[in-house]
C-alpha positions in Angstrom: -8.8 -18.5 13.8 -11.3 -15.6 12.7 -11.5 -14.6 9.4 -11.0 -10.8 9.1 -13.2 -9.3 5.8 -10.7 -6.8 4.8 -8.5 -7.5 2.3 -5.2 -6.0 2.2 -2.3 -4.9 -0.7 1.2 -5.0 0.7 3.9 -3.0 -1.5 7.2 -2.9 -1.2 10.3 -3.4 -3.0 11.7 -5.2 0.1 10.9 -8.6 -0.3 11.8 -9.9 3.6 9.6 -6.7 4.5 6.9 -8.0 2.5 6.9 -11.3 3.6 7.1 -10.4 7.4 3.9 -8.2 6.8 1.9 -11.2 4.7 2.7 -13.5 7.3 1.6 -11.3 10.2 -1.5 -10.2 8.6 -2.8 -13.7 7.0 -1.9 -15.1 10.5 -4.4 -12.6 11.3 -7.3 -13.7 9.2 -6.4 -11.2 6.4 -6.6 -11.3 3.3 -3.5 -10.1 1.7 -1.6 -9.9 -1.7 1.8 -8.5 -1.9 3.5 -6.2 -4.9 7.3 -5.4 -5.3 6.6 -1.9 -7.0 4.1 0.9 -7.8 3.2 -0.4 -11.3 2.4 -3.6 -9.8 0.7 -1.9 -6.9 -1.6 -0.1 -9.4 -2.8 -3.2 -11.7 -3.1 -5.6 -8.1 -5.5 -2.6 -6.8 -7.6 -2.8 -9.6 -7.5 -6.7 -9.8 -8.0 -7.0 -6.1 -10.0 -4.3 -4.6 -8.3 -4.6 -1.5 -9.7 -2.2 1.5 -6.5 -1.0 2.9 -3.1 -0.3 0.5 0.0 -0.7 2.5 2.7 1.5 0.7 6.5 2.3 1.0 7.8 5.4 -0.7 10.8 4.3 -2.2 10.4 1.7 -5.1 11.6 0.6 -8.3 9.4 1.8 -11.8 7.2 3.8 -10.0 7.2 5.3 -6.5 4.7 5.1 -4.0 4.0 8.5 -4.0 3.0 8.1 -7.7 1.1 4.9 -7.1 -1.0 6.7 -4.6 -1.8 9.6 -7.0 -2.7 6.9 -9.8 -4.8 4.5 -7.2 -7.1 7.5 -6.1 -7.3 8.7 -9.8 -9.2 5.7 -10.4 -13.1 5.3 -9.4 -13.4 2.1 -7.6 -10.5 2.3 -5.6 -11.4 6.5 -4.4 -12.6 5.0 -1.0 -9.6 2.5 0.3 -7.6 3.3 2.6 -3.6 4.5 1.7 -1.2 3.9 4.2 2.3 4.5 4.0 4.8 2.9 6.4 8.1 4.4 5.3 11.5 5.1 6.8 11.6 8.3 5.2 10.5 10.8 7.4 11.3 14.1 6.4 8.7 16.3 6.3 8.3 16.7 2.6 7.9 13.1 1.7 5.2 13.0 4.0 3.0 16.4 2.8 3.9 14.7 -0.8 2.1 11.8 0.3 -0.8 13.2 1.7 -1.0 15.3 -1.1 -1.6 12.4 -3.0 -4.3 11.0 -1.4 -2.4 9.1 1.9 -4.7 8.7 4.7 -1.9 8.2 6.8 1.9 8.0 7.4 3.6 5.9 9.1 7.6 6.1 9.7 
């Protein structure tokens, strides 16, 4: 199997959702680490450096929205890539998101 170089952060505080993305994307020659909430996504991020962040919106002790804001607010971590994947679709959730520093949105 080939190796992939990017390294990848799953949140969510869906643990079968989590697991069915891990095992997907390491299947897939990523590397991936997984966190259950936004604090957790934060400290991983830094710990980790992973190139793309895989993010739900709705979480336990800090949101993803939040997360997002507090990943980008931190200097080696302004160049990742923030990706949502949410079933919240309303259009507010998603400007909030890009506002804070998504790079996409997926629902």
């Amino acid at each position: 199997m080939k190796k992939n170089t990017a390294k990848i952060l799953v949140v969510d505080d869906d643990p079968e959702i989590v697991e069915i993305l891990k095992y997907n994307l390491s299947n897939s020659g990523f590397e991936v680490k997984v966190a259950f909430n936004g604090v957790q996504a934060v400290k991983k991020s830094k710990k980790f450096l992973p190139d793309i962040v895989l993010l739900d919106v709705m979480m336990p002790e800090m949101n993803g929205i939040e997360a997002c804001k507090e990943i980008r607010n931190i200097d080696s971590l302004k160049k990742i890539q923030i990706i949502f994947l949410s079933a919240r679709g309303e259009d507010y959730t998603q400007i909030a998101a890009f506002e804070a520093g998504a790079d996409d949105y997926i629902n």
